[in-house]
C-alpha positions, 0 to 999 in steps of 0.5 A: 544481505540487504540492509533495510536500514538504508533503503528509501521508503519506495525501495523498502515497500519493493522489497517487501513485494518481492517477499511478501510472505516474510512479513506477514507470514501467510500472504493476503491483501487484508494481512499485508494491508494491516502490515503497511499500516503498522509500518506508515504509523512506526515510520511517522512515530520515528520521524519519517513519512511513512506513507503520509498523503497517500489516501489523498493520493489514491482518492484522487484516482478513485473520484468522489470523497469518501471516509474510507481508509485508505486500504478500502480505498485500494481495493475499490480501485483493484475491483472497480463497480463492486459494491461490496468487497468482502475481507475474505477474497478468494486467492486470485482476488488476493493476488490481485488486489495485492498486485494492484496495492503494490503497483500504486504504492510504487506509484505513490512513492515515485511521485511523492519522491519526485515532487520532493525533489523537485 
């Protein structure tokens, strides 16, 4: 049994990739999207960082600024020149988009933890 209170931020988001479905259920990008916002706001509200700097993080990959939060965001970077995407992807576009969620995420935190450290 895992501890997840001694996991870092980075091996807690891999954790939850690995098993989805044990926080939200029925597994979605909009479900798992709305999940990491409650968890970045529960992390900084205690203390932590949560996921602080990450929608500078992935704008800086998409290019121009834009208000858009930061799960909009992703779900331009997973589906680049689609104007507009819908709520309700299909499920190849959830999985999709959930891939493509965790692979920046870990991305964001491997380096965010590295300029930490540095």
């Amino acid at each position: 049994m895992v501890d997840l209170n001694t996991l870092t931020e980075r091996e807690y988001v891999a954790f939850i990739a690995q098993r989805p479905g044990l926080f939200t259920g029925r597994v979605t990008y909009e479900r798992m999207a709305q999940f990491l916002i409650g968890y970045d706001l529960g992390a900084q509200r205690a203390g932590g960082r949560g996921l602080k700097g990450l929608k500078d993080w992935l704008m800086d990959r998409l290019g121009p600024s834009s208000p858009l939060i930061w799960t909009a965001v992703v779900l331009q970077l997973a589906f680049p020149g689609q104007e507009q995407i819908s709520d309700a992807l299909a499920p190849d576009q959830d999985e999709h988009a959930l891939n493509v969620l965790f692979t920046l995420l870990d991305n964001f935190l491997a380096e965010r933890d590295a300029s930490h450290d540095s």
